[in-house]
C-alpha positions as CSV (number, residue, x, y, z in Angstrom):
1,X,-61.1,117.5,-217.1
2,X,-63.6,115.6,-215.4
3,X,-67.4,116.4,-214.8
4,X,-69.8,114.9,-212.5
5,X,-72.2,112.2,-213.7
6,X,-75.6,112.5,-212.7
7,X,-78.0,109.8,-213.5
8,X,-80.8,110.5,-215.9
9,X,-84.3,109.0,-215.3
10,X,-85.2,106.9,-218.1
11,X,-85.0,103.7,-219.9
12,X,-81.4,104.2,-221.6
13,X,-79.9,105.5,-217.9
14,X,-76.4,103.8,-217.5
15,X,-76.6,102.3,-220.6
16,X,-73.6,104.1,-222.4
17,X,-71.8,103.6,-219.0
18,X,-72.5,100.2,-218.8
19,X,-71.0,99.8,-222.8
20,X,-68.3,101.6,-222.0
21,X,-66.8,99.7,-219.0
22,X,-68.1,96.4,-220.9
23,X,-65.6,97.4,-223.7
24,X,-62.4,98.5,-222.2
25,X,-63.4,95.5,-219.3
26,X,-62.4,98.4,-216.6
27,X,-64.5,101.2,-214.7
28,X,-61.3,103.4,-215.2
29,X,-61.2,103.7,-218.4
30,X,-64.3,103.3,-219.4
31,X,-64.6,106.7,-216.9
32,X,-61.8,108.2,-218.8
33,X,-63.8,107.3,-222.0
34,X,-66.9,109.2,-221.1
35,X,-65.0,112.1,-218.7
36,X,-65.9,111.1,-215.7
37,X,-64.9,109.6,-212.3
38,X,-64.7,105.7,-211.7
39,X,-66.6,106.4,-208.6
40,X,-69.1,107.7,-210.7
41,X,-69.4,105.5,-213.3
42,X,-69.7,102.6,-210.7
43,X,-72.5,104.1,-209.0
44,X,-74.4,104.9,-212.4
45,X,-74.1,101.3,-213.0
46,X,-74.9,99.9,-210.3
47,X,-78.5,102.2,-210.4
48,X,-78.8,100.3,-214.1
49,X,-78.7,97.0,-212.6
50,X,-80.7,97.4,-210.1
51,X,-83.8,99.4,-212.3
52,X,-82.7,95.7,-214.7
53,X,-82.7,93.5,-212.0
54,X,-79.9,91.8,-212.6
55,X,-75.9,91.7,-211.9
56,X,-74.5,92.8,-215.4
57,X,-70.6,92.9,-214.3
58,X,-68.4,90.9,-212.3
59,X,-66.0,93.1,-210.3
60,X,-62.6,92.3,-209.0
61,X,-59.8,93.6,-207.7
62,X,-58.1,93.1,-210.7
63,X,-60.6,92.8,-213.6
64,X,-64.1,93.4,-214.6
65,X,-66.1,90.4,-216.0
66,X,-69.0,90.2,-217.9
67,X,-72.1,87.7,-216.9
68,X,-74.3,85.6,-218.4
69,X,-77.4,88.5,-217.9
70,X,-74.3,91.0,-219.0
71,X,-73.5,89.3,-222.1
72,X,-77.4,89.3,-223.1
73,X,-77.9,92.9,-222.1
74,X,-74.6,94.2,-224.2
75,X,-75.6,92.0,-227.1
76,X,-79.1,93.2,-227.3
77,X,-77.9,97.1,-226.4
78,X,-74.8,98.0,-228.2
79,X,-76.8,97.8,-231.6
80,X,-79.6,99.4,-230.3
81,X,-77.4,102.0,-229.2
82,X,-75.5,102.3,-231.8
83,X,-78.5,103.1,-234.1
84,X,-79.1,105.7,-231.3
85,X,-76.3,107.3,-232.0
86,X,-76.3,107.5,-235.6
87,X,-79.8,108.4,-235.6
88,X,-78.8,111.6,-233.7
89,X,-75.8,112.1,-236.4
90,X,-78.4,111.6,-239.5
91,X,-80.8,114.6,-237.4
92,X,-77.9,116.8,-236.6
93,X,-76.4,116.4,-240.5
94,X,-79.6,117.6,-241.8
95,X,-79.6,120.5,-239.3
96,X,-76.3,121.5,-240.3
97,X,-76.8,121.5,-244.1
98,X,-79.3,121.7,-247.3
99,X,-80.5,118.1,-247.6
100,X,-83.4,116.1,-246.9
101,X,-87.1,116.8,-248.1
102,X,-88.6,120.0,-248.2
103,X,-92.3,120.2,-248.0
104,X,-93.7,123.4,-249.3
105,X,-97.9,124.1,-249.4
106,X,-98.5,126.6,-252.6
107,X,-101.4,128.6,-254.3
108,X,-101.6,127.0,-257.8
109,X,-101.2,130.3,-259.3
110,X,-97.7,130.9,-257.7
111,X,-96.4,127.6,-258.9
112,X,-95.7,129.3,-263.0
113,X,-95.0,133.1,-261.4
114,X,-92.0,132.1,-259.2
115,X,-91.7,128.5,-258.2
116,X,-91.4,127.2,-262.3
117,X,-88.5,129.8,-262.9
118,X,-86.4,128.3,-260.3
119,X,-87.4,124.9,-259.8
120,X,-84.3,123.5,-262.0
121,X,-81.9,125.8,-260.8
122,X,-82.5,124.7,-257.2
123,X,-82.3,121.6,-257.7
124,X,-79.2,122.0,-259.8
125,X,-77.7,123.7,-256.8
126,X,-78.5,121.5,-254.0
127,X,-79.3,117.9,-255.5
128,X,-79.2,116.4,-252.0
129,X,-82.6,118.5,-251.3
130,X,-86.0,116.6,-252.3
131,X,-88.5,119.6,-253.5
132,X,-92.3,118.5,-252.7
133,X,-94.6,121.3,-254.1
134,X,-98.1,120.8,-252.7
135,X,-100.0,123.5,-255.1
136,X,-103.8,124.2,-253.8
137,X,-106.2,126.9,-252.7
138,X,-106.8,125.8,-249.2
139,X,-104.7,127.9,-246.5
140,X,-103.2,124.8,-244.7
141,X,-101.9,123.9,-241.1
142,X,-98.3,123.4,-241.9
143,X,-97.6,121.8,-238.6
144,X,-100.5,119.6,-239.1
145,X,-99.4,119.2,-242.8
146,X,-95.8,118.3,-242.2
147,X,-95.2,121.5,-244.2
148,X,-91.8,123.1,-243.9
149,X,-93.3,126.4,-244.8
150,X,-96.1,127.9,-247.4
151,X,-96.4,130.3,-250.1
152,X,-99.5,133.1,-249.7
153,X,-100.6,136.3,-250.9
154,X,-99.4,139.0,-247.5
155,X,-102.9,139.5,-246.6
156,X,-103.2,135.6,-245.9
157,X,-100.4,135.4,-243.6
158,X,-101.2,135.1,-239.7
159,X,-99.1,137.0,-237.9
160,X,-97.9,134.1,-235.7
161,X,-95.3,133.5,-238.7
162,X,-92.2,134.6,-240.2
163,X,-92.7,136.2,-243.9
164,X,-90.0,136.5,-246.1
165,X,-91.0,138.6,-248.8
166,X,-90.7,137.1,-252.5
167,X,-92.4,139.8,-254.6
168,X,-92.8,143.6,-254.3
169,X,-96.3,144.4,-253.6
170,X,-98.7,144.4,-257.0
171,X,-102.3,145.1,-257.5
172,X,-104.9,143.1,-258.3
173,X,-106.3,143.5,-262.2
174,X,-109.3,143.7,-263.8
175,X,-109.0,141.9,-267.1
176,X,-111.0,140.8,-270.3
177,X,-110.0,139.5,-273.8
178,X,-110.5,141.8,-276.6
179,X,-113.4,139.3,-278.0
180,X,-115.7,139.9,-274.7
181,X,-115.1,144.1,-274.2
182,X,-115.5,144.4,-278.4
183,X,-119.8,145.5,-278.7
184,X,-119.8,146.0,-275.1
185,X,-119.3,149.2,-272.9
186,X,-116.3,149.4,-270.9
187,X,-117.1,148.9,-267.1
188,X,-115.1,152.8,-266.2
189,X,-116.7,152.4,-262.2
190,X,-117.9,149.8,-259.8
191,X,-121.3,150.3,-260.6
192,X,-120.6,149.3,-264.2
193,X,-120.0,145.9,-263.1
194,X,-123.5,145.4,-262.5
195,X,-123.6,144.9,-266.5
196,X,-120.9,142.5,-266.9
197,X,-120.1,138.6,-266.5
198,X,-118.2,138.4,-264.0
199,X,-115.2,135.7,-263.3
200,X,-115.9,134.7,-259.2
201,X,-113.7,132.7,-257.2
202,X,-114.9,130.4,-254.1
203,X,-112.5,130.7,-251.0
204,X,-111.3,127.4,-248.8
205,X,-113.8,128.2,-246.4
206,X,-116.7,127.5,-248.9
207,X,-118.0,131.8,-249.5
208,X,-117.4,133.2,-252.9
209,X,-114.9,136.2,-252.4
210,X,-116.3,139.7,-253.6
211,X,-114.2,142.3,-255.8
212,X,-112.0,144.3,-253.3
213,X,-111.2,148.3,-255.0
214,X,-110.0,151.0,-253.8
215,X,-112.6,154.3,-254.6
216,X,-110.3,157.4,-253.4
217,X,-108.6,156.0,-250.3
218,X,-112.0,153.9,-249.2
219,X,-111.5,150.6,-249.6
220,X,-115.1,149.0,-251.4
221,X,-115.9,145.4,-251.6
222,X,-118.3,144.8,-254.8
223,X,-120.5,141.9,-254.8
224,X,-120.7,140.5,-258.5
225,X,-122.6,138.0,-260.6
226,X,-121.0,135.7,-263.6
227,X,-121.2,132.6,-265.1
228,X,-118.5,130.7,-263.4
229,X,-117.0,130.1,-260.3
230,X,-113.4,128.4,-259.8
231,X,-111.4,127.7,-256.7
232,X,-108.0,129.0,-258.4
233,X,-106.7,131.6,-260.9
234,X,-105.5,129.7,-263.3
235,X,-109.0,128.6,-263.6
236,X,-110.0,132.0,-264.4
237,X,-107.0,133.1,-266.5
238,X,-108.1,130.8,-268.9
239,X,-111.6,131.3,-268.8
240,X,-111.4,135.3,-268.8
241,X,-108.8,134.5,-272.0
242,X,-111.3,132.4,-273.5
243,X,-113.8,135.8,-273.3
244,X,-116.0,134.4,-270.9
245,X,-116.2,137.2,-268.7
246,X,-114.3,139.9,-266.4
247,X,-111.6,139.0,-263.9
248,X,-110.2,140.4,-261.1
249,X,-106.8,138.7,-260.7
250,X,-103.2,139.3,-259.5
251,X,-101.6,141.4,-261.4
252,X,-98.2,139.6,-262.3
253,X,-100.5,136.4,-263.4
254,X,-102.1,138.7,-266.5
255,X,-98.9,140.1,-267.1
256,X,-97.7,138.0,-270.1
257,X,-101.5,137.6,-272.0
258,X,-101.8,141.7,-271.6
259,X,-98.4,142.1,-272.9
260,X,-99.4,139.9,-276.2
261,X,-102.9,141.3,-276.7
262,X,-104.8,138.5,-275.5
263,X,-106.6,140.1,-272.5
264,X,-106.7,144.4,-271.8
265,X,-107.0,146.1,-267.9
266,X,-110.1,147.8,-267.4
267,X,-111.0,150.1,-264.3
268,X,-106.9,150.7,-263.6
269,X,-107.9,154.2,-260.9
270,X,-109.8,151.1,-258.7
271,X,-107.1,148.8,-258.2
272,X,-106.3,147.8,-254.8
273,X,-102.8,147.1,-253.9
274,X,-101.8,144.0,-252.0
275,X,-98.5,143.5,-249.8
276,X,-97.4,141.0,-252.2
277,X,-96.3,137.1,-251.9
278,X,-94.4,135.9,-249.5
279,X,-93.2,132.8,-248.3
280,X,-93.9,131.8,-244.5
281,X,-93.0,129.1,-242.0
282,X,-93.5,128.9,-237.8
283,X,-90.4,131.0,-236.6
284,X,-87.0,131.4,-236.6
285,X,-85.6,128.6,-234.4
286,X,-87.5,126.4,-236.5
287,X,-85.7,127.6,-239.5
288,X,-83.4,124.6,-241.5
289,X,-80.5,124.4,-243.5
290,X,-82.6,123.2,-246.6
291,X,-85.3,126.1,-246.1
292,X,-82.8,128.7,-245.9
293,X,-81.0,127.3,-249.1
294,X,-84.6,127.7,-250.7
295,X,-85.0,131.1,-249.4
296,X,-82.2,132.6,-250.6
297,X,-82.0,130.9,-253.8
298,X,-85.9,131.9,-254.9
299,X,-84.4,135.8,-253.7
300,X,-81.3,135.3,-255.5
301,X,-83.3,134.0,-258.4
302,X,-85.8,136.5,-258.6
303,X,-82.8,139.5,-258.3
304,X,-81.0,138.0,-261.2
């Protein structure tokens, strides 16, 4: 069936025309070649050698001839559209399947709770996938970033972007090693605190974050006093293990040192609940074969 040809404006206008006739030597089948008309096809060239400025083919009534300008254009253009081409097969195989790298900006913290557990499975699964795990505190641009998609806390999450969920919601813990609580009176309410080291954490944007609880259904923010500030919690896992102080931390990153004694939850009625951690990238359309493999094998993963 054929279909009109209309000419595009740009620099690669008529180009594929032009290689197309130049290879088969005839403006019918090179037509036939690309679907089109020979009327067509003639015209488009003839707009490609006038925007060149130069006579590219010798037309006959029997035969179509290169000359000396089409023999340069053809040997400088059929490579340079023939990487073209395959350039657009090497973008639309990596949009049809799980390969290529993925870029992915993380809390430190998540990287042990859910990235660690699957990290060799997934790459078991889809070895032509290249896993890049930036692990920070700072909330990052991922479009500025070159970030496929991020890993945050719910509560983090603008709402410009698609979450996919990747833990149930959890609270956040208040937690202290045996060795600090042992002589000292258990903080029971948020005025307690007042009497305590407390473990402090410094958001990206430079203020220290205050203790967030939950007193009846009022949410309270308690501003507290400690020894040491970090900018992760890891940083304060280890130094609330080390008895240094209280913690307020995420309640699946104490789960392990509770379960084995080395730190105990203190002030469990305050808790506050957060919506959990989720994964997050710019929107569905933007979605990619190697992503989705990600997604579904961190869910898969985490179901097993």
């Amino acid at each position: 069936m054929k279909r009109n040809f209309t000419v595009r404006q740009g620099a690669l206008d008529g180009v594929e025309a032009f290689l197309s006739v130049a290879q088969h030597r005839s403006f019918r089948k090179g037509a036939a070649q690309l679907g089109v008309t020979p009327s067509a096809i003639s015209q488009t060239v003839r707009t490609l050698e006038a925007r060149v400025g130069a006579v590219l083919l010798v037309r006959t009534t029997r035969s179509v001839g290169l000359t000396e300008a089409g023999e340069r254009f053809l040997a400088r253009a059929r490579p340079a559209f023939d990487e073209l081409a395959a350039a657009g097969e090497a973008a639309r195989d990596l949009a049809q399947r799980p390969a290529g790298l993925l870029r992915l900006a993380v809390p430190r913290a998540v990287v042990p709770l859910i990235l660690e557990p699957v990290i060799a499975s997934f790459g078991q699964a889809y070895p032509e996938i290249e896993l890049e795990i930036a692990a920070g505190p700072e909330l990052v641009d991922l479009a500025a970033g070159g970030f496929d998609a991020g890993v945050r806390l719910g509560q983090f999450i603008a709402p410009d972007m698609v979450a996919v969920r990747l833990t149930p919601p959890f609270p956040f813990s208040v937690v202290a090693s045996p060795g600090y609580l042992s002589g000292r009176k258990r903080p029971e309410c948020i005025d307690d605190l007042r009497d305590h080291a407390c473990l402090r954490m410094r958001r990206s944007d430079g203020s220290i974050a205050a203790w967030p609880f939950t007193d009846g259904n009022r949410p309270v923010e308690a501003i507290v006093a400690g020894p040491l500030i970090a900018h992760d919690y890891p940083t304060l896992l280890g130094a609330a293990i080390q008895g240094l102080g209280l913690a307020q931390l995420p309640a699946p990153l104490v789960r392990a040192p509770i379960a084995d004694g080395r730190l105990e939850v203190v002030m469990t009625p305050y808790a506050v609940m957060t919506p959990g951690v989720f994964l997050y990238h710019p929107g569905r359309r933007q979605m990619t074969p190697k992503l989705r493999a990600f997604i579904d094998h961190v869910r898969y993963r985490g179901d097993a």
